[in-house]
C-alpha positions in Angstrom: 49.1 1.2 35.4 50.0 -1.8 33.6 47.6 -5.1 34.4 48.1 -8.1 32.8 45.7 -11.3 33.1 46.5 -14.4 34.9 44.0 -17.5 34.5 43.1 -19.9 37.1 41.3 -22.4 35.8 38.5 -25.5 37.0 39.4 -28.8 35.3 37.2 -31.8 36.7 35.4 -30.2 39.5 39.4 -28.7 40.9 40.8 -25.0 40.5 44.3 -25.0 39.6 46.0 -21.6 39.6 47.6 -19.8 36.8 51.0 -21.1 38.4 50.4 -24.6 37.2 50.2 -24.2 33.9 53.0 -21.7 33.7 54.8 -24.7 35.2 53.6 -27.0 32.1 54.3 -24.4 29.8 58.2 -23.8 30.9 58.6 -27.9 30.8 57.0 -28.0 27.7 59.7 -25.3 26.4 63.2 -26.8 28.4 62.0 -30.8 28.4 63.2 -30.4 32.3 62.0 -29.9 35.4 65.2 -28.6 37.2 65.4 -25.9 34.1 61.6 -24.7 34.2 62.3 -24.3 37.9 65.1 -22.1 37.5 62.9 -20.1 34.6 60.1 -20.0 37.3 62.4 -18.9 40.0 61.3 -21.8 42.8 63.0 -24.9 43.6 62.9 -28.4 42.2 61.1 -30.0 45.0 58.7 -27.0 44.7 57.7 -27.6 40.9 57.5 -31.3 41.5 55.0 -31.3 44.3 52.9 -28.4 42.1 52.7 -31.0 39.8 52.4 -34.5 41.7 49.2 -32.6 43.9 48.0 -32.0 39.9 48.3 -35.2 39.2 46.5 -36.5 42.0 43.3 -34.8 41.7 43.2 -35.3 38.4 43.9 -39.1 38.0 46.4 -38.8 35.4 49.6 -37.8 34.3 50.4 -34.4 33.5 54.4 -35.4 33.1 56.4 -38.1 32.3 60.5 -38.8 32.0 62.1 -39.2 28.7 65.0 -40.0 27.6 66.7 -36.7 27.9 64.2 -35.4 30.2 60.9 -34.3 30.9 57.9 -34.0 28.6 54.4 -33.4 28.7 52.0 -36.3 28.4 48.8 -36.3 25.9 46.8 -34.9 28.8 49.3 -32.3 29.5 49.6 -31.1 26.2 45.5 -31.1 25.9 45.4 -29.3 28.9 48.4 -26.4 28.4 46.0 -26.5 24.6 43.5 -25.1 26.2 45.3 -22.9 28.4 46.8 -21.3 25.6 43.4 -20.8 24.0 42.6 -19.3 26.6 45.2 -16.7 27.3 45.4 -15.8 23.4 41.5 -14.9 23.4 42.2 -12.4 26.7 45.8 -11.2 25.4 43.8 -10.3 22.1 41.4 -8.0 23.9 43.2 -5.1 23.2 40.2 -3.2 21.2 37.7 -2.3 24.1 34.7 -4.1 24.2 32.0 -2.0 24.1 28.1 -3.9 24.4 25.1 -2.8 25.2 21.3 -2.0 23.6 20.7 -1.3 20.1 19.9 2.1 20.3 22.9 3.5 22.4 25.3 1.1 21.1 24.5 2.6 17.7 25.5 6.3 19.0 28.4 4.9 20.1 29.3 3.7 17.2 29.3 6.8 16.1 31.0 8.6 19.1 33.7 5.9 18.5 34.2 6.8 14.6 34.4 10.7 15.5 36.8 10.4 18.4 39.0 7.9 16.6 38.9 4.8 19.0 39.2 1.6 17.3 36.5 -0.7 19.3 34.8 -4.1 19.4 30.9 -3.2 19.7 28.3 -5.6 20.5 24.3 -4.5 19.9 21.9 -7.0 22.7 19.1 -5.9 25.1 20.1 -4.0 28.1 20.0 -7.4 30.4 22.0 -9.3 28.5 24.5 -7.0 28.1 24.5 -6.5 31.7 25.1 -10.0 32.6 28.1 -9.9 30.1 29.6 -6.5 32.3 28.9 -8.7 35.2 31.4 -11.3 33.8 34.3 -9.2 33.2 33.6 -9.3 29.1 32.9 -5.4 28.7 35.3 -2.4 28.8 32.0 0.0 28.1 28.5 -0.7 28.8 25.6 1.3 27.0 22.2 1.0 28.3 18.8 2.4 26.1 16.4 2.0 28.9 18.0 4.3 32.0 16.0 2.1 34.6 18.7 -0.3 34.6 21.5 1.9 36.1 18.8 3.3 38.5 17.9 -0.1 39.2 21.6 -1.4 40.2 22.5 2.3 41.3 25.7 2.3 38.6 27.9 5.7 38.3 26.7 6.2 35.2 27.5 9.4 32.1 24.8 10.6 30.4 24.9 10.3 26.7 21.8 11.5 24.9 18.1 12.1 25.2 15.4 10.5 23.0 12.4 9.7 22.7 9.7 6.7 21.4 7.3 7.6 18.3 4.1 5.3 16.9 4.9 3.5 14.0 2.1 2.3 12.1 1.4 -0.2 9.5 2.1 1.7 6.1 -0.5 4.2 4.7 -1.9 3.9 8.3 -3.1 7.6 10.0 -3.8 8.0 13.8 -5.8 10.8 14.4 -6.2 9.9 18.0 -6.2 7.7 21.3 -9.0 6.2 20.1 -7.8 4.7 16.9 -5.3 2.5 18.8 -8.2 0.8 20.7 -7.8 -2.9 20.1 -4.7 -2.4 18.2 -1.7 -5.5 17.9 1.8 -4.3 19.0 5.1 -5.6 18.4 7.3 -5.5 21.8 10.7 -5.0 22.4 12.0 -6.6 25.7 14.1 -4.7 28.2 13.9 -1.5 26.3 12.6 2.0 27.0 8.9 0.6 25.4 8.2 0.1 29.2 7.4 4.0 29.2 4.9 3.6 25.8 3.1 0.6 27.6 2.7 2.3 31.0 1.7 5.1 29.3 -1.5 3.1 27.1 -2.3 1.5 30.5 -2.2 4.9 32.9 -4.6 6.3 29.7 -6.6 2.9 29.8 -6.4 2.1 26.6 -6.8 -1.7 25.3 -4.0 -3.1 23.1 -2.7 -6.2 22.1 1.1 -7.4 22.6 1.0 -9.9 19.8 4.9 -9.8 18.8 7.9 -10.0 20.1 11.8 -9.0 19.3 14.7 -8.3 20.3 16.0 -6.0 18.0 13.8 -2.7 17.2 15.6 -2.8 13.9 13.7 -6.6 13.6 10.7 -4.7 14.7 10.1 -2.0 12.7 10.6 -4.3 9.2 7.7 -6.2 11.2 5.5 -3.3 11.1 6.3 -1.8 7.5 5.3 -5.5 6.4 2.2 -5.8 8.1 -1.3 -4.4 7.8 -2.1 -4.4 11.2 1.2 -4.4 13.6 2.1 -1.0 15.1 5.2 -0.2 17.8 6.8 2.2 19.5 10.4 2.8 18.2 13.1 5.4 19.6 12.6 8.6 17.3 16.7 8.7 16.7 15.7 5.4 14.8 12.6 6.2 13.0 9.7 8.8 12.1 6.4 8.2 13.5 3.7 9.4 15.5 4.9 11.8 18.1 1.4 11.5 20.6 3.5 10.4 23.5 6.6 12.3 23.2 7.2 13.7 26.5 5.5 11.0 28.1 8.4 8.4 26.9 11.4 11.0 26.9 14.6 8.8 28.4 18.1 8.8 28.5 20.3 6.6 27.3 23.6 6.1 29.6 27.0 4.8 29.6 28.9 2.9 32.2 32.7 2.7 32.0 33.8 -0.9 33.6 37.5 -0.2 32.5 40.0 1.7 34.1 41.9 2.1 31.1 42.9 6.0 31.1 42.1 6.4 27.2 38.6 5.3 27.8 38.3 7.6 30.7 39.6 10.2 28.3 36.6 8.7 26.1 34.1 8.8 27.9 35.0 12.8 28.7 34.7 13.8 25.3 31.4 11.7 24.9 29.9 14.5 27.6 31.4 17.3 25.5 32.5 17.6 22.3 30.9 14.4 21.3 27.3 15.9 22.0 28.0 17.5 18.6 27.5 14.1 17.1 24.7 12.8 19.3 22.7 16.1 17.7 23.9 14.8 14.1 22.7 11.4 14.6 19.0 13.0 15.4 19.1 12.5 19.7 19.0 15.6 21.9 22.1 16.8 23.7 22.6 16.3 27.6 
């Protein structure tokens, strides 16, 4: 299946389809109507009314007659600019686009180098990398925390299973619930640190969010600089405490938004043969 983009576009408050600026395009090339309606395979009157209905929403010329023909005017070569800007940016996504959280996108990194597909990978929180699948941008969406996909009831493929460990403040020993009483904690939004923090308040124990980042990468330098800042970081990132290990075991998922057979293909060897690697990059195996 071959699919090829075609931009409509809003200029001023008015959608014009793709078919207008094709039209600009083809007049830009010929410097003639009558020609760029033969190229686009309508009429004369057609092409002229495309562009005279243009023209009148707008409240400026989009075309003008010169001397040997038709040309563009300053507004009609600002706009077919930005068309083209437009177009090269989507005919350029030809690497999938694969975004998602920091952990899983990291795996998939590696999946990707294994497997040999040549990708575009983006590391965010699970929302906003769901608000970019929302808008078209993402070929493959990875999410740390699986509440999302249960959430939005996606058809979702496993990818590994991990779980969150303690880190402390260096030369810091926890020899129980007790010494976290009172504690500060640096939070990760939108992650699988949900399952840490339910589990502190289901055991009643007082702590203090008193930081927060995006990136668990951001938040574990926070806590190996600090005296008194501890977190709960995925164990595939980090060593740490293991007190709440089966309490915060979660899987990490993958959703495929393409329907690009190679990714399909992808996405098969990410439940099999790939599982070799997510042992190798210290997860546990679906």
């Amino acid at each position: 299946m071959d699919i090829q983009p075609k931009l409509n576009l809003v200029i001023n408050g008015h959608n014009f389809s793709y078919k207008l600026f094709e039209t600009l395009h083809c007049i830009s090339k010929t410097f003639s109507q009558r020609k760029a309606a033969k190229r686009l395979g309508i009429s004369h009157a057609v092409l002229n009314r495309r562009i005279k209905d243009a023209e009148a929403k707008l409240g400026f010329l989009l075309v003008e007659s010169s001397g040997s023909g038709s040309v563009l005017t300053s507004h009609g070569l600002e706009v077919i600019a930005q068309y083209q800007q437009l177009m090269k940016r989507l005919s350029e996504h030809k690497q999938p686009v694969i975004c998602g959280g920091h952990i899983s996108t990291g795996l998939m990194d590696s999946l990707c180098h294994n497997y040999g597909l040549d990708s575009v990978i983006y590391s965010t929180d699970d929302l906003s990398a769901l608000k970019l699948a929302e808008m078209g941008l993402v070929d493959i969406l990875t999410l740390d925390d699986p509440v999302h996909v249960f959430m939005r009831d996606l058809d979702f493929t496993p990818l590994a299973y991990d779980y969150l460990v303690l880190v402390s403040p260096p030369g810091t020993e926890v020899n129980s619930l007790k010494d976290l009483e009172g504690q500060n904690f640096v939070e990760v939004p939108h992650s699988a640190q949900r399952l840490a923090w339910n589990t502190l308040d289901h055991l009643k124990i007082d702590y203090n969010i008193t930081e927060i980042y995006n990136s668990p990468y951001t938040a574990f330098k926070k806590v190996q600089d600090s005296q008194d800042l501890y977190s709960f970081l995925n164990r595939s990132l980090t060593t740490g405490w293991e007190m709440f290990a089966d309490d915060t075991r979660h899987l990490l998922t993958s959703v495929l938004c393409s329907t690009q057979s190679r990714l399909e293909s992808f996405i098969d060897y990410v439940s099999g043969r790939g599982q070799r690697v997510v042992e190798d990059r210290g997860f546990e195996r679906i």
